[in-house]
C-alpha positions as CSV (number, residue, x, y, z in Angstrom):
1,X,-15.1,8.0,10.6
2,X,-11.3,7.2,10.6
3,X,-9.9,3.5,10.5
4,X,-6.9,4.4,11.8
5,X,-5.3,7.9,13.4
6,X,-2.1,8.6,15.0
7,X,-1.0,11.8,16.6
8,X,3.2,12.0,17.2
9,X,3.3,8.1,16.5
10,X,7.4,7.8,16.9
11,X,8.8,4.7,17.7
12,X,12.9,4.3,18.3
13,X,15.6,1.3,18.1
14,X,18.0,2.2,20.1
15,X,19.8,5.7,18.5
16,X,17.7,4.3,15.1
17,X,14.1,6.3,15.0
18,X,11.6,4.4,12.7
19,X,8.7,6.7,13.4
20,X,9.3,10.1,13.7
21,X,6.5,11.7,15.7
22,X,4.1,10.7,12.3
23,X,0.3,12.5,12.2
24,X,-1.8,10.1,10.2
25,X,-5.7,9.7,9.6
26,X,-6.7,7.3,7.1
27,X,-10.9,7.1,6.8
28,X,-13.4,3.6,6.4
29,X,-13.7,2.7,3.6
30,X,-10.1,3.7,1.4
31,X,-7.5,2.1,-0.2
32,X,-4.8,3.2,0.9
33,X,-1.1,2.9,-0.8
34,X,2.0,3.4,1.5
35,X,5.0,4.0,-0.4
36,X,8.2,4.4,0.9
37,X,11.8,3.0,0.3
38,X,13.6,-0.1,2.2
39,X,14.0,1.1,5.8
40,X,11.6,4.1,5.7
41,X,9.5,3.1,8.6
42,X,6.3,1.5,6.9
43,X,6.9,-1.7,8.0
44,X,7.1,-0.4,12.2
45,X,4.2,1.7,11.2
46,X,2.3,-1.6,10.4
47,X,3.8,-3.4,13.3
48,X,2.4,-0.6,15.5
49,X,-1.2,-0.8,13.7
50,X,-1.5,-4.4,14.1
51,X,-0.7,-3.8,18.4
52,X,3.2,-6.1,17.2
53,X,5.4,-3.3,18.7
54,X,5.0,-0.9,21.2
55,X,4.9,2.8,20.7
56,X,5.3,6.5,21.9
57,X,2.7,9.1,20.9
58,X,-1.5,8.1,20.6
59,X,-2.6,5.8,17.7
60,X,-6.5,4.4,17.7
61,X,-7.5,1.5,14.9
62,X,-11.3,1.0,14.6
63,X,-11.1,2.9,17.7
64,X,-9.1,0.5,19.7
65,X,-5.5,1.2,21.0
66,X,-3.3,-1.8,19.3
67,X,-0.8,-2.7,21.9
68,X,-3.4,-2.9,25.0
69,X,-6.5,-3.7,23.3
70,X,-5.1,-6.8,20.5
71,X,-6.9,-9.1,21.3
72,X,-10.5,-7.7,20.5
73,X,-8.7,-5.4,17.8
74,X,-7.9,-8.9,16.0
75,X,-11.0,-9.9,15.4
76,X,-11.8,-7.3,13.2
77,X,-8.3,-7.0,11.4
78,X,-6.3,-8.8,8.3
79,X,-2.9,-9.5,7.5
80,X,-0.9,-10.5,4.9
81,X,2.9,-10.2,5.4
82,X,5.4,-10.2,2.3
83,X,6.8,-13.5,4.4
84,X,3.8,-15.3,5.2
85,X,4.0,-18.6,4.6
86,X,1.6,-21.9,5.8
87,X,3.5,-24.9,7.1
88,X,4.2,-27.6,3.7
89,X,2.7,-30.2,4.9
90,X,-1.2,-28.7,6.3
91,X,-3.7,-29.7,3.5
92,X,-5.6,-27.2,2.1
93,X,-8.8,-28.4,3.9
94,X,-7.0,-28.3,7.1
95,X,-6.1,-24.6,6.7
96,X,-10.0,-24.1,6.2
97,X,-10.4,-26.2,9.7
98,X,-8.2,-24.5,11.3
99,X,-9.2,-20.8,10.7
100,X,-12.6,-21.8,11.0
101,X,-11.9,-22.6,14.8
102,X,-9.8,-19.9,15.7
103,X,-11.4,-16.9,14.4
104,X,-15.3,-16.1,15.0
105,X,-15.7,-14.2,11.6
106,X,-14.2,-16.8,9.3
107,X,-17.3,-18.0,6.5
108,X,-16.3,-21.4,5.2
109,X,-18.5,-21.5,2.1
110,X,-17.3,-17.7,1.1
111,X,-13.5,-19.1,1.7
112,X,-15.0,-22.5,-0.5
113,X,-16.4,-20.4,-3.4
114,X,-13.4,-18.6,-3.8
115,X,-11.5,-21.4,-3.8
116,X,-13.5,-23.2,-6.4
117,X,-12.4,-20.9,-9.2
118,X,-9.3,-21.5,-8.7
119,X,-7.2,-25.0,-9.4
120,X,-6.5,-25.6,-5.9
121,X,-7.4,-29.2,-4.8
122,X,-9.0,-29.2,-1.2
123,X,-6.9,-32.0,-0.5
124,X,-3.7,-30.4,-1.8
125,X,-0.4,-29.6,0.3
126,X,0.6,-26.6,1.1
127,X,4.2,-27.6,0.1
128,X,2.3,-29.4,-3.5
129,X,1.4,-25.7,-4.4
130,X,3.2,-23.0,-6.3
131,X,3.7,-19.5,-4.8
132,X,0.7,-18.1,-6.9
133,X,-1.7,-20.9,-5.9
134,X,0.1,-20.4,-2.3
135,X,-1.1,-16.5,-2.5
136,X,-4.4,-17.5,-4.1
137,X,-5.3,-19.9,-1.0
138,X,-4.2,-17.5,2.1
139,X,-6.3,-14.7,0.2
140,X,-9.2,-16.9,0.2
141,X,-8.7,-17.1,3.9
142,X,-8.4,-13.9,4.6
143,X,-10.9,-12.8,2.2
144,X,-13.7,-14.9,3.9
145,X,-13.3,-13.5,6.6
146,X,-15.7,-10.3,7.5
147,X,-12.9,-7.9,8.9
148,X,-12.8,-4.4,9.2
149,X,-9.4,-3.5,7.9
150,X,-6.9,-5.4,5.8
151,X,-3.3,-5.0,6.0
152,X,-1.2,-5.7,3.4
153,X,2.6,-5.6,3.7
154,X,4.2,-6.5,0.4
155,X,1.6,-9.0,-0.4
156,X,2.3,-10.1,-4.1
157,X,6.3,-10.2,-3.4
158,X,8.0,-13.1,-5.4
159,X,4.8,-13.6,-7.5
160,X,5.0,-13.6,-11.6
161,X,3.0,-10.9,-13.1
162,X,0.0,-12.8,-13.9
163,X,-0.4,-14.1,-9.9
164,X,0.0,-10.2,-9.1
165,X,-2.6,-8.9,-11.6
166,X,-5.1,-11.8,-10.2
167,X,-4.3,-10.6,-6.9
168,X,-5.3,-7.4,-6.8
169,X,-8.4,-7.6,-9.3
170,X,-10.1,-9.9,-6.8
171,X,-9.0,-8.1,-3.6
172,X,-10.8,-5.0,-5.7
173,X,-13.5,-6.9,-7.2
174,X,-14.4,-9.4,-4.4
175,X,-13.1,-8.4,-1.1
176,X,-13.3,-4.4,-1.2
177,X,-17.2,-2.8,-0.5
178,X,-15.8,0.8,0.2
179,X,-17.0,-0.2,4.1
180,X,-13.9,-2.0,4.3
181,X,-10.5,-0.6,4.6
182,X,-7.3,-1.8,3.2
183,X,-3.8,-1.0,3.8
184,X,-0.9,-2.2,0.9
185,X,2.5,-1.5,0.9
186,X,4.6,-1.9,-2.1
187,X,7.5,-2.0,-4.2
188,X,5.2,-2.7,-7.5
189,X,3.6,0.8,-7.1
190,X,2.4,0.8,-10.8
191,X,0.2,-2.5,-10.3
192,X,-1.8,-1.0,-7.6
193,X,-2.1,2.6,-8.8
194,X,-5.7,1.8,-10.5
195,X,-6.7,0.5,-6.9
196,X,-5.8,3.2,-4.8
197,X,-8.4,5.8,-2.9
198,X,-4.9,7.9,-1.2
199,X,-1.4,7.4,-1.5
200,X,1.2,8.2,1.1
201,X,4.9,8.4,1.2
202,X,6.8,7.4,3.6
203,X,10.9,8.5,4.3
204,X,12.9,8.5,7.1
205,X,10.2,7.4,9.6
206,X,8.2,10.8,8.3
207,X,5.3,11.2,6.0
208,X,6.6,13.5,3.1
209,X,3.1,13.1,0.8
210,X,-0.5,12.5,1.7
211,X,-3.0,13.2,-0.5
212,X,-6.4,11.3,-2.2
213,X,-5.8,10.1,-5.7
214,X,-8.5,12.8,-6.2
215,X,-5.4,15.3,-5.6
216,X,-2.6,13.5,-7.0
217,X,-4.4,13.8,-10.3
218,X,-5.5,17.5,-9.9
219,X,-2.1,18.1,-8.5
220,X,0.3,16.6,-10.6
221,X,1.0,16.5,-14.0
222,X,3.3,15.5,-16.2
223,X,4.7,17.0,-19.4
224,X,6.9,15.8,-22.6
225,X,7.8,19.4,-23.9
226,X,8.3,20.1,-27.5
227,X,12.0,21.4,-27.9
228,X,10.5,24.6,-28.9
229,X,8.8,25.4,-26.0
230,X,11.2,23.8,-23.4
231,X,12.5,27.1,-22.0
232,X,9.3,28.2,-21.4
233,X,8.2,25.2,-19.8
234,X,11.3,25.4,-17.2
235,X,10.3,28.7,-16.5
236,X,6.8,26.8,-14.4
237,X,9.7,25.5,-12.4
238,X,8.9,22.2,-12.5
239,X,10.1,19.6,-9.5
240,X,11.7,17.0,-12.4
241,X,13.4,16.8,-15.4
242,X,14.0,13.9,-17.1
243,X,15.2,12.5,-20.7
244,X,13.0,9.6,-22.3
245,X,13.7,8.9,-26.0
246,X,16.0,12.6,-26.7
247,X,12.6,14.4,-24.8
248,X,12.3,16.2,-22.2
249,X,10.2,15.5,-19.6
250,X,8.9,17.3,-17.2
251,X,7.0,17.2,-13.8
252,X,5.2,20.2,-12.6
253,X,3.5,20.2,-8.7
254,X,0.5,22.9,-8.5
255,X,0.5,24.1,-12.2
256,X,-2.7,24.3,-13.9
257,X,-2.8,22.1,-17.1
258,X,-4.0,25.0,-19.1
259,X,-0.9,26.9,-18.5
260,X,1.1,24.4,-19.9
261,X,-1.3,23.4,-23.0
262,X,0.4,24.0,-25.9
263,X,4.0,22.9,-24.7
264,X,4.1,19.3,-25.8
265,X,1.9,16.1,-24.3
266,X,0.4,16.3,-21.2
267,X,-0.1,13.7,-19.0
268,X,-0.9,12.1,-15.3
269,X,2.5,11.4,-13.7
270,X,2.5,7.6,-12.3
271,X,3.1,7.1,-8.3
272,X,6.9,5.1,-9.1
273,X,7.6,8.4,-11.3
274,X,6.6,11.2,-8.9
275,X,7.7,8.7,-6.0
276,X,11.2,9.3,-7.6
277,X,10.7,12.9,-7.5
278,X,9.9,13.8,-4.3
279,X,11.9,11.1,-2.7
280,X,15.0,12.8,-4.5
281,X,13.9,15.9,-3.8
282,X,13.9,14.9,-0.3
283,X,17.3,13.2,0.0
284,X,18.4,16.6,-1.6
285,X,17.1,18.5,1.3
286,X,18.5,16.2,3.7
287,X,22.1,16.6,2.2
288,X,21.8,20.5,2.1
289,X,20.9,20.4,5.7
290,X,23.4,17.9,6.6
C-alpha cells in the first residue's frame, strides 16, 4: 500500500519551478531518505505532502489529498521542521498539556516514559534547555503520538554529534515498527544511511535517483584500484574517479563485483559519496545542454 504517491506533482514560484512534474510512490512502512542540494525542491515537496502549499498534478498521502483534506490528514501525520522551535518560556509539562488537548492520538505516559530517560525536568523551560535536550523533548511529543507518517525536514540541524546519534537510534529503536512511515531529509546523509529502507535524490525540482537500499547496494559499488590494474578498471567506465591518499578511486553504476575482483578493495559507496557523483554528473548534463 503506498503512504504517499504523486503523479506530475510540479509546483512553480513565479518563472522559479520547484517541482517539476515529479512521479513518486513511497510504500507503509519505509524509511525513506530524500537527498538533494539547497534549493532542489525537497523542502516544496514536503510542503505539498503536509497540504502547506498548493499544487498542480495529483498527489494522495495515506490516501488523502493534502491541500483539501488537512485537516483529517493531520491527525495521522508528524512533523519536525529543521526550525521548529517551542516558545522559551512553556514548561515542559505544559507542552505535554498542551498536545494532549489538541491532538486525539497524543499518549501522555508513552510521551512521560520517554521523557524519563532523559534529564529533562518536567518543570523545566523551554528556554532553560539546550538544543539537544530541546530536540530530545519535541521528539518525545511527536513520538507519543500514534501517527501514520513522520516527516522529518532537517531534524538534527544545529545539534552536536552526540544529540544526532541519540536522535536517530531512538527514532529507529522506539518510534519505527515498519507499519509506520518516515520521511528525513538531510544534509548529514552519512548519520542516517544505517536507517534508511530507500533513498531518493532530488535536483532541480526532479527526481534523478530512486532506488531501495536493497539496490543501492547491489547497484553500486565502489573500488580503490591497485595502480596496476587502474587501466583496466577505467575500461568498466566507471561514473567517478577520485584521489584519496595517492589512490584511485573509483565508482562503478551496474558492474558486477566479480568483474572487478581482483583490481584493488572493493567496497559499498556511501550516499554523500555517490550523491556527489550523480549530482555532478547531473550538473554536467545540464551545462552540455545549456
Amino acid at each position: 500500500m503506498a503512504c504517499i504517491e504523486s503523479r506530475g506533482l510540479r509546483k512553480a514560484y513565479g518563472s522559479t519551478v520547484a517541482l517539476a512534474g515529479i512521479n513518486l510512490k513511497v510504500e507503509q512502512g519505509r524509511i525513506l531518505g530524500l537527498i538533494g542540494p539547497n534549493g532542489a525542491g525537497k523542502s516544496t515537496a514536503l510542503n505539498a505532502i503536509l497540504g502547506l502549499t498548493p499544487y498542480v498534478g495529483e498527489l494522495k498521502v495515506l490516501g488523502l489529498d493534502p491541500w483539501t483534506e488537512r485537516d483529517k490528514l493531520m491527525e495521522e501525520v508528524c512533523f519536525i521542521a529543521d526550525v521548529a522551535v517551542m516558545p522559551r518560556w512553556l514548561r515542559v509539562c505544559d507542552a505535554i498539556d498542551y498536545v494532549a488537548g489538541v491532538h486525539p492520538r497524543f499518549d501522555r505516559a508513552k510521551a512521560q516514559s520517554f521523557l524519563a530517560r532523559t534529564d529533562i525536568k518536567r518543570t523545566s523551560k523551554v528556554g532553560q534547555l539546550s538544543k539537544g535536550m530541546a530536540a530530545q523533548l519535541h521528539l518525545a511529543l511527536i513520538m507519543a503520538i500514534d501517527a501514520k507518517l513522520l516527516v522529518l525536514d532537517e531534524p538534527t540541524l544545529g545539534l552536536d554529534i552526540l544529540y544526532r546519534k541519540q536522535f536517530y537510534d531512538t527514532l529507529l529503536n522506539d518510534y519505527f515498527d515498519h507499519s509506520r512511515t518516515i520521511v528525513v531529509t538531510t544534509h548529514q546523509v552519512e548519520e542516517v544511511q544505517h536507517i534508511l529502507t530507500d533513498l531518493m535524490f532530488i535536483n532541480h525540482g526532479r527526481i534523478v535517483l530512486d532506488c531501495s537500499m536493497d539496490a543501492f547496494e547491489a547497484r553500486y559499488v565502489e573500488l580503490m584500484a591497485s595502480p596496476e590494474h587502474l587501466a583496466e578498471a577505467r575500461s568498466w567506465r566507471p561514473i567517478q574517479e577520485r584521489q584519496v591518499f595517492g589512490r584511485s578511486v573509483l565508482l562503478f553504476d551496474g558492474v558486477e563485483r566479480h568483474r572487478l575482483a581482483g583490481m584493488g578493495e572493493l567496497h559499498t559507496p556511501s550516499i554523500a559519496d555517490l550523491f556527489v557523483a550523480v549530482m555532478g554528473g547531473a550538473a554536467l548534463a545540464k551545462e552540455a545542454t545549456a
